[in-house]
N, C-alpha and C positions, 0 to 999 in steps of 0.2 A: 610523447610517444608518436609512433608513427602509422597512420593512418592507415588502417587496412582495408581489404578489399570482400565486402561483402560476396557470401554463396548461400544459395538458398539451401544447404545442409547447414550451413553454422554461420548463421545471422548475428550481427552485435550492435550491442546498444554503449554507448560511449557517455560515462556521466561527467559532467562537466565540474570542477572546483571553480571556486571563483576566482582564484590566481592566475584560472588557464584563461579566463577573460581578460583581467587585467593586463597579461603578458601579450596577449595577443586579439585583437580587435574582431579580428575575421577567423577566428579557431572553429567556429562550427562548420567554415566551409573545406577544413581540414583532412574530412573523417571521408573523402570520397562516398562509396555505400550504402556505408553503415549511418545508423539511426544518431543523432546527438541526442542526449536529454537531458536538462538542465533543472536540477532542482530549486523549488521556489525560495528556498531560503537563500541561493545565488542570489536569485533578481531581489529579495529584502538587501544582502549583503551590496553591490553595485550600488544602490541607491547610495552606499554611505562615501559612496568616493565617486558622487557626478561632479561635485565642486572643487578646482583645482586648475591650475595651468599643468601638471605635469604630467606624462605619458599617460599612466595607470587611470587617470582622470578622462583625459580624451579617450581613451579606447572605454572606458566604463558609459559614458556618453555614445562614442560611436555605437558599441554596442548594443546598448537601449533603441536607437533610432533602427539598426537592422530586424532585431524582433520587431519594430512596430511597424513597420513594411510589410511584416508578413501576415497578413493578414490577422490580424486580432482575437480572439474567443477561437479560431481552428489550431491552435496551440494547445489547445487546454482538454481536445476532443481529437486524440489521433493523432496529434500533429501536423504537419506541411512538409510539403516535400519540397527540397532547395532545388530541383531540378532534373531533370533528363537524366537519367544512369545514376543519380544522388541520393542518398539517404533521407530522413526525416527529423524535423526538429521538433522538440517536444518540452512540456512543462513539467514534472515531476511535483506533485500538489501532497504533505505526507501530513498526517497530523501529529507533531509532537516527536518525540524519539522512541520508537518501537521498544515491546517489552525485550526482545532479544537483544538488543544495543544497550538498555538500560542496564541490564545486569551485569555489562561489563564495562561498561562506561556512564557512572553517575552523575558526569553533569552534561544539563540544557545549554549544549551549545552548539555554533553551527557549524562548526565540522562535525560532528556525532546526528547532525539532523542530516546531513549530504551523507552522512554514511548509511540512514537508516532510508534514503532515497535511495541509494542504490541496492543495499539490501532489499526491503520492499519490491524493489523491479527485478531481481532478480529471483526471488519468490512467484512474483506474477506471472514472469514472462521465460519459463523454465526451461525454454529449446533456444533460448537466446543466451550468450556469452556478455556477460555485462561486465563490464571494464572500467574502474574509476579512474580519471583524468587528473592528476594533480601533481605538483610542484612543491608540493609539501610534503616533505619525505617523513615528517608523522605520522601526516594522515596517512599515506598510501601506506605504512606497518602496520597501524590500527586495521586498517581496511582487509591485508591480508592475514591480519589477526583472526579475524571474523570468515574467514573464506571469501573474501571478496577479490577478484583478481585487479589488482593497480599499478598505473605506468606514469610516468612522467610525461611530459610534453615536450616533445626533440624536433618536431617537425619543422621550425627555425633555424634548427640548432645548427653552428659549421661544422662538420666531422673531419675537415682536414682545412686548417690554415692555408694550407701549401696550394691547393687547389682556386683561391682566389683569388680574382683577377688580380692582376700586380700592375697595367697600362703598361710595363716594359716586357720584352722578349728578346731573351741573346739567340744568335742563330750563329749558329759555327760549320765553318766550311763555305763561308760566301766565295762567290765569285770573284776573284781581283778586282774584275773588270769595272765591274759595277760602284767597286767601294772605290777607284780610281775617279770616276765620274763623278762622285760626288763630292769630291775634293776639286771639281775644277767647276768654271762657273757655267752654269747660271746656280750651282752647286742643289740639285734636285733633279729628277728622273719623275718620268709619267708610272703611276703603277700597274699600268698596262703591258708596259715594257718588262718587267718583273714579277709579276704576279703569282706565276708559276711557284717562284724561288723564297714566297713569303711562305712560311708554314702558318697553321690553322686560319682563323678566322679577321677580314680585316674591321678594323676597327677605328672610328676618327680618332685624333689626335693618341692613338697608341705607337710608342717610343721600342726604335729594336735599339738593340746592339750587334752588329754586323761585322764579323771577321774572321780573319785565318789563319794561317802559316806567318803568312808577311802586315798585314796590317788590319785595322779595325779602323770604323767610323759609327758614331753615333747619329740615330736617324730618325724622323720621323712621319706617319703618315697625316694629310692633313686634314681637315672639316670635312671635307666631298671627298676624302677618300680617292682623290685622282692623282695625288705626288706624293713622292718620296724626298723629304726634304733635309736635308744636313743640321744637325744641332750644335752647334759651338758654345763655348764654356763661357758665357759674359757673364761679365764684373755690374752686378747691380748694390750701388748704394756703398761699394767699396767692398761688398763682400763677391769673393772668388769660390764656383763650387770647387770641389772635392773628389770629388768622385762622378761616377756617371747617372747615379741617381738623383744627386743635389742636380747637376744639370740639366735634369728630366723637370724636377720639380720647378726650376729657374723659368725653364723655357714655357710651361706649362702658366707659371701665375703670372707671369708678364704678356702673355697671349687672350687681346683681347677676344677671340672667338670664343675663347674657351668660359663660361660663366661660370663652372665651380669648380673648384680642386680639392681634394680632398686628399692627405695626405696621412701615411701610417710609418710606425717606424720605433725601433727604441731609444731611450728618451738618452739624450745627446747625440742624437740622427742629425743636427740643425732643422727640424720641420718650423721651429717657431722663428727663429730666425731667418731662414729663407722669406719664410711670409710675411715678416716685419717689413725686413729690407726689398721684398717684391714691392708692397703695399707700399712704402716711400717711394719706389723708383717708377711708380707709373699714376702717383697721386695727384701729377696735375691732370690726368685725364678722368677726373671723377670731382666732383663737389667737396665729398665726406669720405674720410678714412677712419673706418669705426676698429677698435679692438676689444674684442669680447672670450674671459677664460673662466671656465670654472672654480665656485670657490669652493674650495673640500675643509669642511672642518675639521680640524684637530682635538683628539682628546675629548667628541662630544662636547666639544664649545663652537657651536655656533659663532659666526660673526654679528652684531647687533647694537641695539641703544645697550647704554650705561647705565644699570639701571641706579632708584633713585639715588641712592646710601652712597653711589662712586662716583656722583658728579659732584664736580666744584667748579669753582669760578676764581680768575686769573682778575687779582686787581690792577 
């Protein structure tokens, strides 16, 4: 959901799921305003996922370490306030699952105990809009079952693909003159000389496409952002790009300035191959050429030992 802006007619208190922790490390600093409260069976919940390499475990850890920043036992008593024009973070402490939850939800568990937390608070605190946070599109039914008002958590979320940065930019109606020049050598122009003529915002190593009536060049600007420099189509590793995007990404993973590239596309884009064949063609300038891909199970079979009953031995 998306973080509203507290008025002192209609104050809200944001209860927190434990998913919206998992998902996101720093979601209390999400709510601008308005109040976070986090019920205690969250922080029992978190404790079961500190141990782990993976996301949901680091942020369950991160987030342990920011309550305990915040000053200790003033959580448990009003709250803390995250800051200057912010809201306040709080512990929601319930005993058990209230008789009004029980009647319609029979079992001791801990979504039904965050629901009788928010229930509860919204009981106590009855000029305030209390709002359950969750990612669990049960819970949040169950919740509006009861009259509880629940959103999801979107304040990450992309609302348009299209809007993200892409490092290239066509610009149509360039100048001749200019795409002439960079066809001859020292084959690059100062961005000073131009600047004017770039639309939005510059950006190091981001790649236009420049053309017109009569011709096009592929371009781009550099680390300091003071040249515009010509991109040409090299053959690395014996692979030739394609298109004007493979030779954004060419020129992009064979530039040592650049320390990481990150590359999106659908799948027969060549991304894996560009960066195989980058990663050969510039391998004597490094030690170690590591390659690393995810392994996705199939059919719920993990990759692993054998167990005992399948191993044998080759005489």
């Amino acid at each position: 959901m998306k973080a509203k802006t507290l008025t002192k007619k209609n104050p809200k208190s944001f209860i927190l799921d434990t998913n919206v922790i998992l998902h996101d490390a720093s979601c209390i600093h999400q709510f601008q305003e308005n109040d976070v409260v986090i019920p205690l069976t969250v922080i029992e919940e978190l404790d079961h996922f500190k141990r782990g390499n993976q996301v949901i475990n680091l942020n369950a850890r991160e987030f342990a370490r920011t309550l305990d920043s915040m000053t200790g036992q003033a959580l448990f008593n009003g709250g803390v306030s995250m800051g200057k024009k912010r809201g306040k973070v709080r512990i929601a402490i319930t005993k058990g699952i209230s008789s009004e939850i029980r009647d319609v939800f029979k079992e001791d568990t801990p979504d039904h105990r965050i629901l009788t937390a928010a229930f509860e608070w919204s009981k106590k605190y009855k000029n305030t809009t209390v709002i359950l946070v969750s990612k669990d599109v049960n819970l949040r039914m169950k919740a509006k079952a009861i009259g509880i008002l629940a959103e999801d958590y979107t304040t990450d979320r992309i609302r348009n693909v299209e809007e993200l940065y892409s490092g290239k930019e066509i610009v149509e109606g360039f100048d001749d003159n200019i795409i002439v020049r960079l066809f001859q050598p020292p084959y690059e122009i100062p961005v000073k000389q131009i600047i004017k003529k770039l639309p939005g915002e510059l950006i190091s190593n981001k790649y236009y496409i420049f053309r017109n009536e009569n011709r096009s060049v592929l371009a781009c600007i550099d680390q300091n952002k003071e040249l515009i420099k010509k991109i040409d189509k090299n053959v690395i590793y014996g692979i030739k790009p394609r298109n004007a995007e493979q030779t954004f990404a060419v020129d992009a993973l064979t530039n040592p300035n650049i320390p990481l590239v990150t590359l999106t596309g659908k799948a027969g884009t060549g991304k894996t191959l560009l960066a195989l064949a980058s990663g050969l063609h510039v391998k004597k300038n490094y030690r170690q050429l590591y390659i690393a891909r995810p392994i996705v199970p199939l059919s719920n079979k993990d990759i692993g030992f054998l167990p005992r009953g399948g191993m044998f031995r080759v005489k």
